[in-house]
C-alpha positions in Angstrom: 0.0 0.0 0.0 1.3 3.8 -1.1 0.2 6.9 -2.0 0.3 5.7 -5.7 -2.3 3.0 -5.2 -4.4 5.1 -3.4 -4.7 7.7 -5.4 -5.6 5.5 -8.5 -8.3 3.4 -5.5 -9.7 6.6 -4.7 -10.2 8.2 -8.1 -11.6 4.2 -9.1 -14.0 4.5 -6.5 -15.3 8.3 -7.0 -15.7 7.3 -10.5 -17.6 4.3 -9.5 -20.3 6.6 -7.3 -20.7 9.1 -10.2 -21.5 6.8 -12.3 -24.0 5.0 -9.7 -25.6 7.8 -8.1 -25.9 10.0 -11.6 -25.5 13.7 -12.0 -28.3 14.4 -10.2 -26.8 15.4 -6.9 -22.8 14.5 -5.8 -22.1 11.7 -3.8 -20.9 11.9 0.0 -18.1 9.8 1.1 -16.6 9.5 4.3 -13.5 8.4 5.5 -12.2 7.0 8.7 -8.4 5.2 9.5 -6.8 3.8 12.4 -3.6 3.6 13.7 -1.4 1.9 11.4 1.8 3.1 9.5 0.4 5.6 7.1 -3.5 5.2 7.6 -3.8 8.8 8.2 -1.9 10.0 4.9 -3.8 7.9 3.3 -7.3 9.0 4.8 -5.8 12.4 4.2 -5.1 12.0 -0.2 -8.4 9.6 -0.3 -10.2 13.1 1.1 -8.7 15.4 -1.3 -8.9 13.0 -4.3 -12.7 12.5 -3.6 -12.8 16.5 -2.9 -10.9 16.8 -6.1 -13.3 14.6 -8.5 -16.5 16.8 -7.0 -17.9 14.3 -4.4 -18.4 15.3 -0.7 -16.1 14.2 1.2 -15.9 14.3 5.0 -13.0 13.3 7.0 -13.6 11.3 10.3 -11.8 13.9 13.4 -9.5 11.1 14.3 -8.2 7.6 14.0 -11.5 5.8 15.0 -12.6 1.8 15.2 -13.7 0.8 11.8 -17.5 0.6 13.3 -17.9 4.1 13.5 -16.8 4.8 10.2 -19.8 2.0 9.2 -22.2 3.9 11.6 -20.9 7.5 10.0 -22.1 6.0 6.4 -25.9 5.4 7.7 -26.1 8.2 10.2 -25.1 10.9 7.5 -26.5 9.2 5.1 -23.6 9.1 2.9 -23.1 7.3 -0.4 -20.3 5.1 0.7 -17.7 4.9 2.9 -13.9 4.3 3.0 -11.9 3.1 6.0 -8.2 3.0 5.9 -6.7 -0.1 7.5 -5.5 -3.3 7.0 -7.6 -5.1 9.8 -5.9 -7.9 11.2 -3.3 -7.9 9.3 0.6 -8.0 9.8 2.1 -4.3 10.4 3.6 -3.6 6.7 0.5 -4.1 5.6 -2.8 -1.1 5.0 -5.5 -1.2 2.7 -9.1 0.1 2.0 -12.3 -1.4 3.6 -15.0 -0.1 1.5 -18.8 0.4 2.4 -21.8 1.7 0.8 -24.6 3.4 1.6 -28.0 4.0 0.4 -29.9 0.4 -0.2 -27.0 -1.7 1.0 -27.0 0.3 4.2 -23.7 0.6 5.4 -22.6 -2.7 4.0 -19.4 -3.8 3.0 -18.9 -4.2 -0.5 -19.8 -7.3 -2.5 -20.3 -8.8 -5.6 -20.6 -7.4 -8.4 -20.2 -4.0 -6.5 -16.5 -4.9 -5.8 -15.8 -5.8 -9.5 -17.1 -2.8 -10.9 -14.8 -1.1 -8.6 -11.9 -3.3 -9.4 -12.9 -2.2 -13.4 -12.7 1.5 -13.0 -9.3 1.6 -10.5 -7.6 -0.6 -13.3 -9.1 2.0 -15.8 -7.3 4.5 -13.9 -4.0 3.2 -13.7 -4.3 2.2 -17.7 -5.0 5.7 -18.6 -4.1 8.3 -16.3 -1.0 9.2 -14.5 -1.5 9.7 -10.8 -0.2 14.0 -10.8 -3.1 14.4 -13.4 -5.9 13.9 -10.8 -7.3 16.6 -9.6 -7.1 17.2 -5.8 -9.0 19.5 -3.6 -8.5 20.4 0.4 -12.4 21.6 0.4 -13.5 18.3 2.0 -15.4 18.9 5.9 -14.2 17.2 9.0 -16.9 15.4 11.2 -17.8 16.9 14.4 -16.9 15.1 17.4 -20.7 14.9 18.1 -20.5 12.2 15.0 -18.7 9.8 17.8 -20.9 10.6 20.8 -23.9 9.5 18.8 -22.6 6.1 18.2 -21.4 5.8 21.9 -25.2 6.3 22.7 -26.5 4.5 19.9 -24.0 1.4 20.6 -24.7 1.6 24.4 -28.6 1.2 24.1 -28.0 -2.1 22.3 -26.8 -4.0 25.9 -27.4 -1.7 29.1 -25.8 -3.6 32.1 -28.3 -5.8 33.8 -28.5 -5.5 37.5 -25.5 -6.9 39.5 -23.1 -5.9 36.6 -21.6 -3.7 39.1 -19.8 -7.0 40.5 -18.3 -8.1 37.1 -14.5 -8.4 36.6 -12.9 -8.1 33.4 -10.5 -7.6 31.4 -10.1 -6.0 27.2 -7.1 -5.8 25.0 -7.2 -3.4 21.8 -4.4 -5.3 20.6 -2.1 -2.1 19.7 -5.1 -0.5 18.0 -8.0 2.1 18.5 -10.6 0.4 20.3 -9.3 1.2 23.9 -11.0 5.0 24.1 -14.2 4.3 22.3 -15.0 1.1 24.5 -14.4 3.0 27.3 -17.0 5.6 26.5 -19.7 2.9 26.0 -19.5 0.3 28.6 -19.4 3.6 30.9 -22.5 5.0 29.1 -24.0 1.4 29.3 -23.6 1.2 32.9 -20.8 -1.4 33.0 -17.8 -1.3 35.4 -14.5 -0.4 33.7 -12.1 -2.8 31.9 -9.0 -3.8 34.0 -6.7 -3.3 30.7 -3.9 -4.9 28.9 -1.7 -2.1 29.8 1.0 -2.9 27.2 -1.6 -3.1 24.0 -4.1 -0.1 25.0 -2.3 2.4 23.0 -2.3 2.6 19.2 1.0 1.2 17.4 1.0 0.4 14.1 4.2 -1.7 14.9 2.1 -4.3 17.2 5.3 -5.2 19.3 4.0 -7.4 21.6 2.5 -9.9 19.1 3.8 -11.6 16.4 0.4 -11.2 14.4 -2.4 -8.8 15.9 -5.2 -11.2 15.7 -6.9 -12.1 18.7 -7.7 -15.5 16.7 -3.5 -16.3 16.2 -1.8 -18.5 18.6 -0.1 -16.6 21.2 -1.8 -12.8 20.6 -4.2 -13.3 23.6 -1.1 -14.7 26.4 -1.1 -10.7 27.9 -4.8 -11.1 28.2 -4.8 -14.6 29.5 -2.0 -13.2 32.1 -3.8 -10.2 33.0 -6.8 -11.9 33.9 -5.0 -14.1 36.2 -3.6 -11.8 38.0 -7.0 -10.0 38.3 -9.0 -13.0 39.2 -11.4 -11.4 35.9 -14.5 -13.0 35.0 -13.9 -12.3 31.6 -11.9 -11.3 29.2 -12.4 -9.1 25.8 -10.2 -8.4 23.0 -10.7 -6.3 19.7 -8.6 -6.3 16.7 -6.4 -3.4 15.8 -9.4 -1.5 14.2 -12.0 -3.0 16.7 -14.6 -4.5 14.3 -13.4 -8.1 15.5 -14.3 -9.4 19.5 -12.7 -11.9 21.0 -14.4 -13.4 24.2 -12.5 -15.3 26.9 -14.3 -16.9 29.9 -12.0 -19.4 32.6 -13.0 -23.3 31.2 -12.2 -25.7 33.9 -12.2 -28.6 31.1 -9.6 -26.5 29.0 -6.0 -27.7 29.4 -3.0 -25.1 29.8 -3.7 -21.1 29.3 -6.1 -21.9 26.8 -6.1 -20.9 23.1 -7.5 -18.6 20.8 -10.3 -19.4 18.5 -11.2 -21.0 15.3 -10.9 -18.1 12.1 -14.8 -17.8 11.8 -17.3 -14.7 12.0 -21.1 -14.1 12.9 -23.6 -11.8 13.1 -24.8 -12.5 16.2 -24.6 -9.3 19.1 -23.2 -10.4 22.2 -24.0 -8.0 24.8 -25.3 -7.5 28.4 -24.0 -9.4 31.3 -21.8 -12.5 31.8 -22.3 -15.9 29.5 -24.2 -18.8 30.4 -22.0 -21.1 32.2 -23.9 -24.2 30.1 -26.6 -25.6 27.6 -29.0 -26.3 30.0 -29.2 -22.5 31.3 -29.2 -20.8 27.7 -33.2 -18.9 27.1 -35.0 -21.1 24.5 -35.4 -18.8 21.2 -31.4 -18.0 21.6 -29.6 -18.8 18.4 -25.7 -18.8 17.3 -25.2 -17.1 14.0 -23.0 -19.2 11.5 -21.9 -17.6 8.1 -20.7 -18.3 4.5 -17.1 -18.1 6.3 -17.9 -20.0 9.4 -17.3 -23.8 9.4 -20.5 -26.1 10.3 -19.7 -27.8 13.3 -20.9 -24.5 15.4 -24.6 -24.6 14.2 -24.3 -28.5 15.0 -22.4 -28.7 18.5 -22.9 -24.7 19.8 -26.9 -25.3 20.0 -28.7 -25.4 23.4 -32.1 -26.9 24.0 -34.5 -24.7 22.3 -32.1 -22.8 19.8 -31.5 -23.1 16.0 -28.7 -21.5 14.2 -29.5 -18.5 12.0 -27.4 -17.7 8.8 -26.2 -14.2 8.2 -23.9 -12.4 6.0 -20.1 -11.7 7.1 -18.4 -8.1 7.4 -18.2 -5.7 9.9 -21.3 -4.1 7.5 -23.0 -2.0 10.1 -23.4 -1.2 13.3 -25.8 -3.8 15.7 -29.4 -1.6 16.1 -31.0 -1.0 19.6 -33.4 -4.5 20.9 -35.9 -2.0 21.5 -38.8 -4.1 20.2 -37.3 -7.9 21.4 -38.2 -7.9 25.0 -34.8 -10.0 25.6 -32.7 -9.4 28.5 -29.2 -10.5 29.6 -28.4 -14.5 30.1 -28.4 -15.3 34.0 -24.8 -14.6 35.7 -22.3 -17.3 36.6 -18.9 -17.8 38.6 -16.3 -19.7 38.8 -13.3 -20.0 40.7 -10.1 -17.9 40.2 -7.1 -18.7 37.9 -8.8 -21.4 35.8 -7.9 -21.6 31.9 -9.5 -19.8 28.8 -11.6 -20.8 26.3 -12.3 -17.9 23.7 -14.4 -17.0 21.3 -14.7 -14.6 18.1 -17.4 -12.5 16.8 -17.4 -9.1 15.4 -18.4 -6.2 16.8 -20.8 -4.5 13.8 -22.7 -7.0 11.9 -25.5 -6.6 11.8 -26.2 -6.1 7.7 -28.6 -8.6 6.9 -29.9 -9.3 10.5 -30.8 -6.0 12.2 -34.4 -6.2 11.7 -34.8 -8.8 13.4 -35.2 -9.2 17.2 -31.6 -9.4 18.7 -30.7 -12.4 21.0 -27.7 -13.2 23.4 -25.0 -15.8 22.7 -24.5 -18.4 25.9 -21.7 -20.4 25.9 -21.6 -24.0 24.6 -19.5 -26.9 24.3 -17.6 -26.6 21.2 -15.6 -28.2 18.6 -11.9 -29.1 19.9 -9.8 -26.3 19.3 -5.7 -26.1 19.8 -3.9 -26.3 22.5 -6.9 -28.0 24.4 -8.9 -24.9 24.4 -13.2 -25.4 24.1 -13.6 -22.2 21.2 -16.3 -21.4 19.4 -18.1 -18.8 17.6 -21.6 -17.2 18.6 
C-alpha cells in the first residue's frame, strides 16, 4: 500500500459513485483510518482525491474503530464509505475497507459492486498518471458529536443488567483504536470499567507485543490470559487493531494449559449485556448462534442449546448492531467460577449486523464446542 495506489483506488471509487448515483446530486463519502503506518496519509489523499473529483467528502476527526466509520455511512446518510486499514493484518501491511450506503445500508462491498470497482481503479491506472488527478482540500471534517452519537447508539443495544456492578474483566485493543471508544460505552451502558492490557491499549501500528495482531492467532491473547489471572477477571475481551473483531475469553475448567484462541470464523450474532451462560442447560429457549458463509458447520451443529437453531447471516463488519428496543430480551443469568482457571475464547465481530438488524436481537451463551488447539473449548456465537 502507497500513495500511488491510493490515489488510483480513490479516483476508481469516486468514479464508481458518479457513475451510480448519476449527476443528479454529488455523492458523500466518508473516510475513517486507524492507527497503522500511514492510515492517516492515506485517509488524508483519499479526502482530497474524492474532494478533487466533486464528491463530498468528510473526514472522520480522528483515528477511530472501523464501526464508527460504518455507523458515520448510515447516520449521515452518505453514499459510501472508505476506511483505511488493513484489519488484522501483519504491520507492513494497509488497505481500504470499503462500504456503501443508500440500499445496502452501510454494508461492506460485494459482488458485483467490488468488481465494478476493481474495473474502474484498473481504468485509472491504464490511462491516467497519478499527478493528473485533480485534488481538492475543500472536503469537511466530522464533528466530534459524530462519535458521541454512536457511543449512545452502541450503548442502548446491551445496558448492564443488574449486579453488573460485580463483574471483573478484562479488554485488550491489541495495539489498535478500540481502547477509548470502549471506554466511553461500557461507561455509558452502565458497566464497570475494563482492568486493561496495559502494554496493547495504546495505538501502534508496529504491534510489538504480538507476532500477528489477531486475537484469533496462537499466542496474541497470552497478555490477556495473564492479566486476567492476575485479576482474578470473570472475563476477558479483545478487539482487533481496528476493533470490528471481538474476541471473548471466559476461565474453562475442562480447558488444558492457558487456553487458546479461537477457530478463524465470523457471525452476526450481538453479544451483549452481562456474563455468559455457564452451560446448555441455562441458555433462554429462542437464543440462536449465527454461523456464516465463512464460518465452518460444526458451530450450528455442537454450539446449540435446547430450544435454539442456528441462524445464517452475512459476514463483514457491515453496520453497526441496532437498539433491541422491540425484542423484549434481557441479559443471560450470571455465573462464577473459581479464580485462575484456563481460557476458552471466542470470536465474533463487533458491527454485523447487515442482513440481521431487523430482526429481534438475541444473546450468545456459551456451549460446548468443537476441539480447538492447545486443548482450548472455542467457538463462535
Amino acid at each position: 500500500m502507497n500513495r500511488v495506489l491510493v490515489a488510483q483506488a480513490a479516483a476508481g471509487l469516486a468514479a464508481y459513485l458518479n457513475e451510480r448515483t448519476g449527476p443528479d446530486a454529488p455523492p458523500t463519502v466518508v473516510i475513517g483510518y486507524d492507527g497503522r503506518r500511514n492510515s492517516a496519509v492515506f485517509a488524508a489523499d483519499s479526502a482530497e482525491l474524492f474532494a478533487g473529483a466533486g464528491l463530498q467528502a468528510v473526514l472522520l476527526p480522528r483515528m477511530l474503530p472501523t464501526p464508527v466509520l460504518a455507523f458515520a455511512v448510515r447516520h449521515l446518510g452518505a453514499d459510501a464509505g472508505v476506511m483505511v486499514t488493513a484489519s488484522h493484518n501483519p504491520p507492513d501491511d494497509n488497505g481500504y475497507k470499503v462500504y456503501l450506503g443508500g440500499p445496502d445500508h452501510g454494508s461492506q462491498i460485494v459482488s458485483p459492486a467490488d468488481a465494478e470497482i476493481a474495473a474502474h481503479i484498473q481504468r485509472i491506472a491504464n490511462e491516467t498518471a497519478v499527478s493528473a488527478l485533480p485534488r481538492s482540500t475543500g472536503y469537511a471534517t466530522a464533528p466530534e458529536s459524530l462519535i458521541d452519537e454512536y457511543v449512545a447508539a452502541t450503548a442502548a443495544v446491551g445496558p448492564a443488567p443488574d449486579g453488573a456492578d460485580g463483574l471483573r474483566w478484562v479488554y485488550t485493543a491489541m495495539h489498535g483504536v478500540g481502547f477509548e471508544t470502549v471506554q466511553r460505552i461500557v461507561d455509558a451502558a452502565g458497566y464497570p470499567p475494563p482492568v486493561p492490557v496495559t502494554a496493547q491499549v495504546e495505538p501502534d501500528g508496529a504491534f510489538p507485543t504480538v507476532a500477528f495482531p489477531n486475537p484469533e492467532e496462537p499466542g496474541a491473547m497470552d497478555l490477556a490470559f495473564q492479566t486476567a489471572r492476575e485479576s482474578d477477571a470473570d472475563l476477558i475481551i479483545a478487539n482487533d487493531p481496528d476493533a470490528d473483531r471481538l474476541a471473548v475469553g471466559i476461565p474453562d475448567p475442562d480447558a488444558e494449559g492457558a487456553g487458546a484462541d479461537s477457530a478463524a470464523t465470523r457471525s452476526g450474532c450481538c453479544w451483549a449485556g452481562g456474563r455468559p451462560a455457564r452451560s446448555r442447560r441455562r441458555a433462554r429457549p429462542g437464543t440462536r448462534p449465527h454461523p456464516t458463509p465463512r464460518t465452518p458447520p460444526w458451530p450450528a451443529r455442537s454450539c446449540r442449546p435446547p430450544g435454539c437453531r442456528p441462524w445464517p447471516s452475512t459476514t463483514g463488519s457491515g453496520s453497526r448492531p441496532r437498539s433491541p428496543a422491540s425484542s423484549g430480551s434481557r441479559a443471560p443469568p450470571a455465573w462464577s467460577t473459581g479464580s485462575k482457571r484456563p481460557w476458552a475464547t471466542w470470536s465474533v465481530p463487533t458491527s454485523s449486523a447487515t442482513r440481521t438488524a431487523s430482526r429481534p436481537r438475541s444473546r450468545c451463551s456459551s456451549w460446548p464446542a468443537a476441539p480447538a488447539p492447545r486443548g482450548a473449548r472455542s467457538a463462535t456465537c
